[in-house]
C-alpha positions in Angstrom: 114.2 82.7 107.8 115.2 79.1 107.2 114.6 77.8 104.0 111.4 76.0 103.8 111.4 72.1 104.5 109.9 69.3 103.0 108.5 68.1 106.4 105.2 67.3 104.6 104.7 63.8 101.6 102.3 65.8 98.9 100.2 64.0 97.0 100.5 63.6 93.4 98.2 66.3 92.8 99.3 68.4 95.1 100.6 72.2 93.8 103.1 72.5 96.6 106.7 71.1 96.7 107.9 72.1 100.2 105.8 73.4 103.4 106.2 76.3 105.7 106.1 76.4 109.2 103.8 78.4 111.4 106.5 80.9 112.6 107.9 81.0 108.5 103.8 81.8 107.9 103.2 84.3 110.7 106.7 86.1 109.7 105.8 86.8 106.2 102.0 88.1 107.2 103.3 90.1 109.7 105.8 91.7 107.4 103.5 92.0 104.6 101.0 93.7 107.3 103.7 95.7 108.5 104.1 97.1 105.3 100.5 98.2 104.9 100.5 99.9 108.3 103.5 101.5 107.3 102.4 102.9 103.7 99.0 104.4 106.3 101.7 105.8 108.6 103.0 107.8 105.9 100.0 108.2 104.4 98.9 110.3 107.2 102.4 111.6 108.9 104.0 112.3 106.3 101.5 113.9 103.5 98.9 114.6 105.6 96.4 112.1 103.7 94.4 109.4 103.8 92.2 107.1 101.4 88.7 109.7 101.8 90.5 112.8 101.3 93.8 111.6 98.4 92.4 108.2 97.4 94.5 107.6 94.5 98.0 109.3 96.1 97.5 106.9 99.2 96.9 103.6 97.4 100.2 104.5 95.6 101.8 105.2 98.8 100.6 101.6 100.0 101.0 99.7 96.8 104.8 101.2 96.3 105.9 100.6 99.9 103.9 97.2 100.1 105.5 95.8 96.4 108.9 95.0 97.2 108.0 93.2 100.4 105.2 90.9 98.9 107.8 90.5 96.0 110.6 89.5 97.9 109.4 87.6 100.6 106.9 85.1 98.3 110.0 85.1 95.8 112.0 83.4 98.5 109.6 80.3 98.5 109.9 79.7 94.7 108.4 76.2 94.0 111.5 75.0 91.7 114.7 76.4 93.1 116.7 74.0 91.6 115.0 74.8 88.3 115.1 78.8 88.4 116.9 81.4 90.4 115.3 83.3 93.6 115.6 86.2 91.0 113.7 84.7 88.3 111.2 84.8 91.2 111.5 88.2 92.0 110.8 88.6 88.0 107.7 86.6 88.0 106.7 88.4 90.7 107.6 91.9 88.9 105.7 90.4 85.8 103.0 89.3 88.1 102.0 92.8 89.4 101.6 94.1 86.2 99.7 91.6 84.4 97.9 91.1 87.4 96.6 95.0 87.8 95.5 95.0 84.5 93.0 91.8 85.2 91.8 93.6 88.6 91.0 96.8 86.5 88.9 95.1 83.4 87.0 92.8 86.3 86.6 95.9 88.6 85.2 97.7 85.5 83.1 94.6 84.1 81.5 94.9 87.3 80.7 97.9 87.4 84.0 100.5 88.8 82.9 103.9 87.1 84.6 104.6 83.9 86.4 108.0 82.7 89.5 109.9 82.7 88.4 111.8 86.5 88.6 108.1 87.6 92.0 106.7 86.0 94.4 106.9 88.5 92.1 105.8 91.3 91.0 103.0 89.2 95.3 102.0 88.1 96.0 102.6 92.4 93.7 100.2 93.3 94.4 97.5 90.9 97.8 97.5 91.4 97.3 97.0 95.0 95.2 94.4 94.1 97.4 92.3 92.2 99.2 92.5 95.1 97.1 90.9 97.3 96.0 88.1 94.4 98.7 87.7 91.7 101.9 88.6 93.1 102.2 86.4 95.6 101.4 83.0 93.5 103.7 84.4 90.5 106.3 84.3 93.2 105.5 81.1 94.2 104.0 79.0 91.0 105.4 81.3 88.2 103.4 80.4 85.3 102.1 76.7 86.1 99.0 77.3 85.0 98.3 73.2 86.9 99.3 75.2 90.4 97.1 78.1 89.3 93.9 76.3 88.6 94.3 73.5 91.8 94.5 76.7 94.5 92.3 78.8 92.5 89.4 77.6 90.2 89.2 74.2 92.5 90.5 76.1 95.2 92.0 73.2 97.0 95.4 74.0 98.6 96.9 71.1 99.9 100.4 72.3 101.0 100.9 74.8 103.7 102.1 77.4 101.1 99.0 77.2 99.3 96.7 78.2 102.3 99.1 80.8 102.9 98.8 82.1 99.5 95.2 81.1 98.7 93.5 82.7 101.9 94.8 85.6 101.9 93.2 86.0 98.2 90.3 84.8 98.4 89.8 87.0 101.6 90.9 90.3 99.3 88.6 89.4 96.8 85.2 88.5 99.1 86.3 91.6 101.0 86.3 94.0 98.3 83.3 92.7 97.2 81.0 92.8 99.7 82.8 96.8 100.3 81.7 97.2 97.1 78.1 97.1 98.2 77.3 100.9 100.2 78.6 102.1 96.7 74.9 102.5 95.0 73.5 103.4 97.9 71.9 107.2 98.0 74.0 108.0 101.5 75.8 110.7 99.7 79.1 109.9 102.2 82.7 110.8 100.9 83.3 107.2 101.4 81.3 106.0 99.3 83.3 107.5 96.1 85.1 104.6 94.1 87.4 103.0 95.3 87.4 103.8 99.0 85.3 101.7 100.7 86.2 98.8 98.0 89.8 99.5 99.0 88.8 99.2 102.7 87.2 95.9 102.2 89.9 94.3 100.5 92.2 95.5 103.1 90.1 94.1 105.7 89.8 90.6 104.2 93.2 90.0 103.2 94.2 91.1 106.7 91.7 88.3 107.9 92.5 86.0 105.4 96.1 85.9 106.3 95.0 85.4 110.4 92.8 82.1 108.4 95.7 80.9 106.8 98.1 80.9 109.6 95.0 78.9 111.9 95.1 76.3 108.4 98.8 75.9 108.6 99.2 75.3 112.5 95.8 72.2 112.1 97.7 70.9 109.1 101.0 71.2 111.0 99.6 69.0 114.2 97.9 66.9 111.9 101.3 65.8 110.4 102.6 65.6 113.6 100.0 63.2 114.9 100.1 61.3 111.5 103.8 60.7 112.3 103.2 59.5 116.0 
């Protein structure tokens, strides 16, 4: 990949220092989904399981496999590269995963994730596949500019392409295991309903769509620019 331009004038408030293009944006989604497919692949090939039957032993499949890819790739749009290395990126990113698992699992349990030692490692899987999905990425990016954090996040107002392809993606894993979080309490008595599968399958399903949102948000913003400059 080419390293990202600064195609695009951002404002003074804006958290972004260079842009992406469409193709840099679809690249890095399609790698990060190939990644998930490929933790499924094994998953099911390989150890014969899936996310009903070995919850906990496939999110750590996905979440292993995934890592280095989300890591590496988001590392390589560090906001200051003059400032810091792309491995003090990869660091951040490293830092990022943990600190950010730990957030996932006090939320997911302030909201209501069953507690005990029979749900441990299914509760650690899943929020370290979280973080993934929500703090890795923008620890890659934004390291600890808590300004960045708060302008894509709390306000959530992305102005530069890499923010919609960061903030999306999030926001989509987030609504998505939210709303899977929801056949949980209900008296269906289906294997799927055990925490955290159908969570799990929710944020899966809106990070993949948020990532399709964020690639439409960067192509408008790119022909935007485009007309701007005619």
């Amino acid at each position: 990949m080419v390293r990202p331009s600064s195609t695009e004038t951002p404002s003074p408030s804006s958290s972004s220092s260079h842009s992406v293009s469409p193709l840099q944006t679809f690249l890095v989604h399609l790698i990060c989904g190939v990644g998930l497919g490929a933790g499924f692949w094994v998953a099911h090939n390989v150890y014969s399981i899936n996310l009903v039957s070995h919850p906990s032993d496939t999110l750590r499949l996905i979440w292993v496999i995934e890592s280095p890819i989300v890591i590496l790739l988001y590392s390589y749009f560090w906001k200051n590269p003059d400032k810091a290395s792309y491995f003090k990126a990869v660091a951040r990113g490293l830092l990022g995963l943990s600190v950010g698992a730990l957030i996932n699992a006090l939320g997911a349990i302030a909201l209501g994730a069953p507690v005990g030692i029979q749900y441990m490692k299914n509760t650690f899987d899943w929020s370290l596949l979280m973080s993934l999905f929500t703090f890795v990425p923008a620890a890659s990016v934004y390291g600890s500019s808590w300004e960045d954090w708060r302008h894509i996040f709390a306000h959530t107002k992305p102005n530069g392409s890499v923010d919609y392809m960061i903030c999306l993606p999030v926001h989509g894993a987030v609504i998505g295991a939210w709303f899977g979080a929801w056949p949980m309490p209900l008296d269906w008595e289906r294997p799927w309903q055990e925490w955290p599968i159908c969570v799990s399958y929710g944020a899966l399903a809106g990070y993949l769509i948020g990532m399709v949102a964020s690639l439409g948000f960067v192509l408008i913003r790119r022909r935007q620019h485009h007309q701007k400059g005619d």
